[in-house]
N, C-alpha and C positions, 0 to 999 in steps of 0.2 A: 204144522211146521210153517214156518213165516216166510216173506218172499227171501229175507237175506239170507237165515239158515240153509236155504237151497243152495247158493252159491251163485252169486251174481256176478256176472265182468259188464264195470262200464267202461265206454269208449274213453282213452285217452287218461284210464288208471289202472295201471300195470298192476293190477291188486288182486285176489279174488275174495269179495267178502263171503266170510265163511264163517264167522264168529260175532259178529256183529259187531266188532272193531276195523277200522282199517288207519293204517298210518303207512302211509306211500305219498314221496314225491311231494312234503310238506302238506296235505291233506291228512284230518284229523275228523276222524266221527265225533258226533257232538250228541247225538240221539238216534236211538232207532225203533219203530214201533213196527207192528204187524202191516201197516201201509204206509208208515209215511219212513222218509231218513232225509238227515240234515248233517253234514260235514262244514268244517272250517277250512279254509285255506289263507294264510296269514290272517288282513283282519275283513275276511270277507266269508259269510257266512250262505250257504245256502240251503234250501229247505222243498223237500220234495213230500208233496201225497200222493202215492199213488195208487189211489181209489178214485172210486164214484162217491162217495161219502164226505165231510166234512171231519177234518180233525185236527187235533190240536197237538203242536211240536211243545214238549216243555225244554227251555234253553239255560233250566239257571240261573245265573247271576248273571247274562248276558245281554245287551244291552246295541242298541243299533236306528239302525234308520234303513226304511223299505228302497231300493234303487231303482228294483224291477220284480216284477210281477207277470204269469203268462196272461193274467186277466188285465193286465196294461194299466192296472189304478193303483194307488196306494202309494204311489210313490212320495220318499218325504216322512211317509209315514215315523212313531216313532214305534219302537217295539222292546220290549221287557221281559223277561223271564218265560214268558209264551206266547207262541203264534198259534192263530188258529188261519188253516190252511183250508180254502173250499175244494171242490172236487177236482183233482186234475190240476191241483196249483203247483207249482213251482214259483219261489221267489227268491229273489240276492238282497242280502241285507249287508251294508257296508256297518261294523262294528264302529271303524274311528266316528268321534265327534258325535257321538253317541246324544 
């Protein structure tokens, strides 16, 4: 079973993901894997791994530029239908002006 099918509460989303959809409080799941998840929130997207591992978020037809990053680089970046996320990454990817 995956971490989200367990049932996750994160801080400051009145939600419990249980299905691996969540839609609360304008927050939209965009992807979910066995470690990693990625939600929208208007046009600001963000993208978590939470492994030791490397993996890759596939996003679609979705289109962006890197804002921040836990590994503090990237920024500027442009990003495309997939991100590949190293271990323990979290990053915000602003959608506008793609």
């Amino acid at each position: 079973m995956s971490w989200w099918e367990r049932g996750v509460i994160y801080p400051g989303v009145s939600a419990v993901v249980t299905t691996g959809w969540v839609t609360c409080a304008g927050y939209r799941t965009v992807a979910v894997g066995d470690a990693t998840f990625a939600y929208l929130r208007e046009d600001v997207l963000v993208a978590l791994n939470l492994s030791e591992e490397p993996q890759t978020v596939l996003l679609g037809d979705l289109a962006g530029r890197v804002r921040l990053s836990t590994y503090l680089d990237g920024r500027g970046d442009e990003v495309h239908g997939e991100l590949p996320l190293r271990p323990g990454e979290g990053v915000v990817i602003c959608l506008c002006n793609a």
